[in-house]
N, C-alpha and C positions, 0 to 999 in steps of 0.2 A: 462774167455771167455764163451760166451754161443754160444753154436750152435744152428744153422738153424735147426727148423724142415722143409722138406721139405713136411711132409705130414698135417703142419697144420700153415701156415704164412700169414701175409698180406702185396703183392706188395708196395714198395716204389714207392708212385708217384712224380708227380710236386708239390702236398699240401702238400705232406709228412713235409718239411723240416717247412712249415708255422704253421702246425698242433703243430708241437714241439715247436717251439717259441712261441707258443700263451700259449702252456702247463707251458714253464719257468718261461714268464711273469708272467700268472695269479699263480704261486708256490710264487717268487720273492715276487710280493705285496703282500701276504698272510703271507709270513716269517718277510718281513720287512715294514710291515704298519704300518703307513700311510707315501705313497712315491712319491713322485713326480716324474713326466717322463723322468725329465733330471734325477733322480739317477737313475732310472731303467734301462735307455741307458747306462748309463753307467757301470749298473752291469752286464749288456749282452753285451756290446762293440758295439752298434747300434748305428746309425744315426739315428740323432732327426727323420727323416720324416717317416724310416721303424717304430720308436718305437711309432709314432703318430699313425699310421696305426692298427697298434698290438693293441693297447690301443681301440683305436675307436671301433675293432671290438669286444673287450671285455666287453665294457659300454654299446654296441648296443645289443651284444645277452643276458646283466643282470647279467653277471657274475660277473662285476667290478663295484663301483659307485664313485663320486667324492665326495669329504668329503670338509672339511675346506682350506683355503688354509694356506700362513706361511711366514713370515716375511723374506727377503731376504736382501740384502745389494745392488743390483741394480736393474732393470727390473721388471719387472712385476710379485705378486708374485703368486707362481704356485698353482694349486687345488690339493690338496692331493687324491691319490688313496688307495681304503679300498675295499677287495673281500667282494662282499653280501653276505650279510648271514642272517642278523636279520629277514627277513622277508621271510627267505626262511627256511620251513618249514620241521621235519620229525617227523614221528611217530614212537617209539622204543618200542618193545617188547622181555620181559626178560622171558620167560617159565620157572620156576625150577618146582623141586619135590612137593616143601611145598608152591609156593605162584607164582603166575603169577602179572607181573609190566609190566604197559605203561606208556609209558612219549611223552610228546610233547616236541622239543625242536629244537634248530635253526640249521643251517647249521652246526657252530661250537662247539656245542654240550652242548651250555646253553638250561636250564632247565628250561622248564616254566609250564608244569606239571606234576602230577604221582598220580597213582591209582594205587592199586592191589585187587589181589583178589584170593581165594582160588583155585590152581590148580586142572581143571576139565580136566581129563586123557584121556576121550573119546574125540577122534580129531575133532568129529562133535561139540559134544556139546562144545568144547573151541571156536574152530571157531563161531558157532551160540553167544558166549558170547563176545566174543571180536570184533565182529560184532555191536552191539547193544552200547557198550562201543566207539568204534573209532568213530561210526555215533555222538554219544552226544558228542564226545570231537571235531571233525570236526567244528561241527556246533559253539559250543562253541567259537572256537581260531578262526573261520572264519573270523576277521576281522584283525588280529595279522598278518596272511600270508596264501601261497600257502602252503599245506602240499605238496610235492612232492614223498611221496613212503612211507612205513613201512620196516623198519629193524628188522628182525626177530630174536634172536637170540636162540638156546636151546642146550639142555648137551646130546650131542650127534656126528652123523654122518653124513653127509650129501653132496649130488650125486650134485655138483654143476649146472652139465646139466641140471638135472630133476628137481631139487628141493624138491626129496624124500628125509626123513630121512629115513637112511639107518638102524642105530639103535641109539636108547637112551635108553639102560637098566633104568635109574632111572624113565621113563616114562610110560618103556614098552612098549615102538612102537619100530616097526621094517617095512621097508618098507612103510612109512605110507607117505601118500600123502597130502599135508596142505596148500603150498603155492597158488595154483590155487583156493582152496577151499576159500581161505583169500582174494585172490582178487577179488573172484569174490560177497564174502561178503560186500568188502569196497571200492571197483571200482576202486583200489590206487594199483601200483605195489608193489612187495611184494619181496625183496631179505632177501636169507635164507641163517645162517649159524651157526656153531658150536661157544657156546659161548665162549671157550676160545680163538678161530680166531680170533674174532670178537673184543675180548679185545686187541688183540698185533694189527690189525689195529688202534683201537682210539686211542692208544699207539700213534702211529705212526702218524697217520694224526692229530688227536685234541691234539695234546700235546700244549704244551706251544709254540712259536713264529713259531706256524704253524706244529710243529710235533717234531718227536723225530729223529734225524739226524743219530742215529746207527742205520744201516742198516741188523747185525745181533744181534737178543733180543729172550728171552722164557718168553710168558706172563705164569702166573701160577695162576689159578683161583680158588682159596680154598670154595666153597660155601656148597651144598646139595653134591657135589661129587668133584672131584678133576678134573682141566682140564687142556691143554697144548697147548699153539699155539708158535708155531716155526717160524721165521721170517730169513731167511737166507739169504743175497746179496737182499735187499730190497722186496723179495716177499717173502708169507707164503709157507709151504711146508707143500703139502698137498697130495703127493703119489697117486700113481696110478691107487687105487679105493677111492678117496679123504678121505681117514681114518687115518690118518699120523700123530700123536702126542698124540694119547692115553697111554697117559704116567701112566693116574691114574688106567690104568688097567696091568699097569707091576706088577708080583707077589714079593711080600715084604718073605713071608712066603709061601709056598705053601699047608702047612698043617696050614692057617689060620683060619681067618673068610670068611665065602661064601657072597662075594660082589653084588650086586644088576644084575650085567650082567650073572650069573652064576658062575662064578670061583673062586677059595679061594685065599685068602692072596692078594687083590689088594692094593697097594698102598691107594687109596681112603679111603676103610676099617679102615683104621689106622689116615688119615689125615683129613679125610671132617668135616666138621660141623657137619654130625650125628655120626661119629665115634667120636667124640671130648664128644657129650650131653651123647652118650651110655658110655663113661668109666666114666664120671664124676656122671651117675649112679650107675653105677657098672655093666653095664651088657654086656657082649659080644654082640660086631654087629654079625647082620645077617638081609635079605632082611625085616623079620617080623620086631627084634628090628625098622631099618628105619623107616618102616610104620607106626607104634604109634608114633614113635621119631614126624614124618612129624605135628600132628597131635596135640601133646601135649599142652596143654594150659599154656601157662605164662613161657616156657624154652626156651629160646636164648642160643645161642654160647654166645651173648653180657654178661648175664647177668651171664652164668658163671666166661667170662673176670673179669666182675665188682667183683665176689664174691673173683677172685684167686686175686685180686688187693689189697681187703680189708682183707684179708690175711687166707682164709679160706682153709683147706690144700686141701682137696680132688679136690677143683675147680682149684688148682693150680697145682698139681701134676696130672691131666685131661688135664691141658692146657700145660703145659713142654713136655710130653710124645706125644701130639701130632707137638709141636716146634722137636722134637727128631723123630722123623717120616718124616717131611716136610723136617727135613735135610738133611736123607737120601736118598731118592727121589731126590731133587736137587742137592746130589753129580754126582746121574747118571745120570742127565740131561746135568751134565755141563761135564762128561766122554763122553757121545754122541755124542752133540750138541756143547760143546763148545763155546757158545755165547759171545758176547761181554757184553751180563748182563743178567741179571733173574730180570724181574719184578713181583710182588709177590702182588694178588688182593683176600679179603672175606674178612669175618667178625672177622678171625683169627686173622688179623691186627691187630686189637684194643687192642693185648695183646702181638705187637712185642718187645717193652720191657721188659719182662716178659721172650720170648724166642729167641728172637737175638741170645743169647750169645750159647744158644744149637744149634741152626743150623747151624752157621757158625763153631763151632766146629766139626759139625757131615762132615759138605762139609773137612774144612781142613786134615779131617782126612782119607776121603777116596779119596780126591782130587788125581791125578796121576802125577801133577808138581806143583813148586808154581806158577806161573802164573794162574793154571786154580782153585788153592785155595781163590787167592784174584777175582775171581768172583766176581764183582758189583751185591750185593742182597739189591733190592731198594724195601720199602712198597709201593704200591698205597692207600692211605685213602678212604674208602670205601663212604664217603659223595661225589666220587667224579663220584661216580654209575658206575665204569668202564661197567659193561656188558652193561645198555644202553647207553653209550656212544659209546661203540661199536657198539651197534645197527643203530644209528645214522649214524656213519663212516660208515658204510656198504651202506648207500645213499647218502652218498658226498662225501665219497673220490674218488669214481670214476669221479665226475668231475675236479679233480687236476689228477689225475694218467695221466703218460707218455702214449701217441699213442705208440699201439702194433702195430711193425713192425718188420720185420724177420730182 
């Protein structure tokens, strides 16, 4: 049950009820395309005329188009419906530590381009850069479609209302103001949000036959730091001053290593992709380690994977110990949270063979029932860019989401 807030709802009118049919519909052809109108009346339990109506206003205001039609055994055969997207337009942006990524790509979150480039810390000069970058890539796909918005996404905090980051230790901003700044460098509205959010949306809306139908999931974003988005009764949980799932800053050790936001022994420390390059060095993380780590020429997460694959012990005994880390941390997610799964996104991936077998020992063992031992821990493949994917989701899922109504 959810209750009424009374001090922040929106009246049920006479659209009300049309506003959410038009929401079903346009979800319905999105999950089960390409569909013709008599199925779709029939998966809502509609009369042909209400479900022509519905339809009509969905091709008229662009959100729906007719496709091919299809061979029937009597009558006339129907036009296939297909939600637009191909030619409807976003621009995704990935901010990390070590490397800034945009991508162009469609409503449903194909790829039709990407650049990067070396992350510039000071928030004017990233904006003045990705100003300059959105204008050549605009002009560029200008004939491909509409861009409709830029999806922001960064490793951090972020005041929904305002659009301030509130903090991104691995950045170093706090309080820092970017979104107004960005659109008023690229005239395109700008939604901001913390990138592990960002990834249990794409999760959810760009998955496969229209999204991912569990309605409680913990995305887990292994990248430059470690991040968490919480997905509970179909919406993210984002607490009170929206800071609600920094999970990578729960302490592991507390007499550890001093982690990028100040505090010692974070989870992240032990799991991210620079805790992962600094052991396979040999050197204890700390905010400096990072910073050369950020910088170093020719060392990937990837290329230690490849090293621990071809059986090199240090790169492999680097990558176990961080498998053995990740596990820990996801017993306590799934003691917390308790989800219906753990979806699991970085560059870490590339070596879940390698440590499956230690993480899900590390969950079984600290698990508190079996039920919450057999936890579904699914990899996402990282060719599959969950962050700008999510970036993406952040300007189209809002056009499928359910009308808020108290």
């Amino acid at each position: 049950m959810r209750k009424i807030d009374v001090r922040d709802f929106e009246r049920a009118t006479r659209t009300t009820s049309r506003r959410i049919n038009l929401q079903i519909a346009l979800n319905l052809i999105r999950e089960h395309q390409p569909i013709s109108r008599a199925d779709l009346a029939r998966r809502m339990d509609l009369n042909r005329g209400t479900m022509t109506a519905l339809v009509s206003e969905l091709v008229s205001d662009g959100s729906v188009v007719e496709g091919e039609t299809t061979s029937t055994t009597r009558g006339r055969r129907p036009k296939m419906l297909f939600v637009r997207t191909r030619d409807r337009l976003v621009l995704g942006i990935d901010i990390r530590f070590s490397r800034t990524y945009v991508m162009v790509s469609d409503f449903a979150g194909q790829r039709t381009a990407l650049e990067s480039f070396e992350t510039l810390f000071s928030p004017p000069d990233l904006v003045k850069e990705l100003g300059v970058r959105i204008r050549r890539m605009r002009a560029q796909y200008d004939e491909a479609g509409e861009i409709e918005g830029i999806g922001l996404v960064i490793p951090g905090m972020v005041d929904q209302a305002t659009g301030r980051v509130l903090n991104a230790p691995q950045l170093g901003w706090k309080d820092v103001e970017i979104r107004g700044s960005l659109e008023e460098a690229t005239g395109l509205p700008v939604v901001i949000e913390n990138a592990s959010v960002a990834c249990a949306l794409g999760h959810m809306w760009l998955g496969r036959r229209g999204g991912d139908s569990v309605g409680d999931l913990v995305y887990v974003m292994v990248s430059d730091g470690v991040g968490v988005g919480v997905v509970a009764n179909g919406e993210v949980m984002r607490g009170s001053g929206n800071t609600a799932g920094e999970f990578g800053h729960l302490p592991v050790d507390l007499n550890g290593p001093r982690c990028l936001c100040g505090a010692r022994g974070c989870w992240e420390t032990y799991t991210s992709n620079l805790a992962t390059l600094a052991r396979y060095l040999g050197r204890e993380f700390s905010p400096e380690t990072a910073r050369n780590l950020s910088g170093h020429p020719g060392l990937t997460v990837q290329q230690v994977v490849d090293l621990a694959r071809a059986g090199e012990a240090q790169a492999l005994s680097a990558v176990r110990e961080t498998g053995y880390y990740l596990g820990v941390g996801l017993a306590g997610i799934i003691t917390v949270a308790n989800p219906a799964r753990i979806v699991i996104g970085g560059e870490i991936i590339g070596a879940w063979d390698l440590i499956e077998g230690t993480v899900r020992e590390m969950v079984e063992e600290r698990a508190l029932t079996p039920q919450a031992a057999r936890t579904p821990i699914i990899p996402e493949p990282m060719n599959e860019f969950p962050r700008l994917r999510g970036a993406a989701a952040l300007v189209a899922a809002p056009f499928f989401a359910a009308p808020r109504v108290a």
